[in-house]
C-alpha positions as CSV (number, residue, x, y, z in Angstrom):
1,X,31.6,134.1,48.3
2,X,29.1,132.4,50.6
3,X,28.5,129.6,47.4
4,X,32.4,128.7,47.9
5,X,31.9,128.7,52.2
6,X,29.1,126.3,51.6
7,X,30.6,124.7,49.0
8,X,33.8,123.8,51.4
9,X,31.7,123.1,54.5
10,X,29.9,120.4,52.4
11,X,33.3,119.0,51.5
12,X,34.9,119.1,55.0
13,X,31.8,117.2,56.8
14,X,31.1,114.7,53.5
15,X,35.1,113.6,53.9
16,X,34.6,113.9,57.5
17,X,31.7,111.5,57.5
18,X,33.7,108.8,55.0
19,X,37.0,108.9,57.2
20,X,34.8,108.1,60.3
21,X,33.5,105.3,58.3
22,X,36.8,104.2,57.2
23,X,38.2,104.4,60.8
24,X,34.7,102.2,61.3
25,X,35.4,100.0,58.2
26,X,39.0,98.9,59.4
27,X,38.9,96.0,62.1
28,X,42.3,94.1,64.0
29,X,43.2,91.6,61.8
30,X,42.7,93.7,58.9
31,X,46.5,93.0,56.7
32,X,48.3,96.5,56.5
33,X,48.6,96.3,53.0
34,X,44.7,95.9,52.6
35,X,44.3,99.0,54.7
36,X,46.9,101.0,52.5
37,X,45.0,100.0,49.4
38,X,41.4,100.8,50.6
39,X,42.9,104.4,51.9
40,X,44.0,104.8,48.7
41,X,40.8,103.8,46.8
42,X,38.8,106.2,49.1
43,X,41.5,109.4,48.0
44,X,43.1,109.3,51.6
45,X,46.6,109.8,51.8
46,X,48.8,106.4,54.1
47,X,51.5,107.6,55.6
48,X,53.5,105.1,57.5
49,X,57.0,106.5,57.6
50,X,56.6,105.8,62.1
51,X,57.9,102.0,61.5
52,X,59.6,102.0,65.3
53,X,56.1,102.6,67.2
54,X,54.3,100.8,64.2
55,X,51.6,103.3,63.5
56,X,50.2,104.7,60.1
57,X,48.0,107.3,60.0
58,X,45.2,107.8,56.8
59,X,44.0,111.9,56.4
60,X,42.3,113.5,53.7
61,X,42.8,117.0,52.7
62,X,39.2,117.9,52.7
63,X,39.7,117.8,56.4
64,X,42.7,119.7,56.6
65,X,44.5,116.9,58.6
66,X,42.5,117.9,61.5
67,X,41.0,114.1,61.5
68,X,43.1,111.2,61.3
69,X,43.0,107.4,61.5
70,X,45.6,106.2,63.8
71,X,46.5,102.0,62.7
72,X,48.5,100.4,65.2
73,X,49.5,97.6,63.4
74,X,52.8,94.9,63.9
75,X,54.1,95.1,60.5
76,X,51.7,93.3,59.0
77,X,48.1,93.4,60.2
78,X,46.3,96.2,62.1
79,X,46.3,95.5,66.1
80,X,43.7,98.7,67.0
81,X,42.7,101.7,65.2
82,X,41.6,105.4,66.7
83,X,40.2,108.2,65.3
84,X,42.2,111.6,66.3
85,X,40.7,115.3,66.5
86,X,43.8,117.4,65.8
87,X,42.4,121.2,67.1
């Protein structure tokens, strides 16, 4: 039992630590499609389905969608990213 704890409190800060990065990774100017791709490549799940208030949000579920990377973005390049604590 504590071998699968440790186990998933390994996983939770690692996929912590590389959606921090990508959050880091992902500057204005950045081309939307770009950022979809990279999410992708790194296992994180792009949702943009929030076309009216241009945002997309990348989450991983080794973090229980309790950290996510907000992209403000105008349709086609990213204008800001944030980094949200869901609690």
């Amino acid at each position: 039992m504590l071998a699968v704890l440790l186990f998933c409190t390994i996983n939770w800060y690692q996929t912590k630590q590389s959606l921090v990065s990508f959050y880091r990774e992902t500057p204005a100017g950045t081309p939307l499609a770009h950022v979809e791709e990279s999410a992708r490549q790194h296992g994180f799940r792009f949702i943009n389905y929030s076309s009216a208030d241009h945002k997309a949000f990348v989450t991983a579920g080794g973090v229980m969608g309790r950290y996510v990377c907000v992209v403000e973005h105008d349709g086609k390049r990213v204008v800001k990213t944030s980094l949200s604590f869901n609690d």
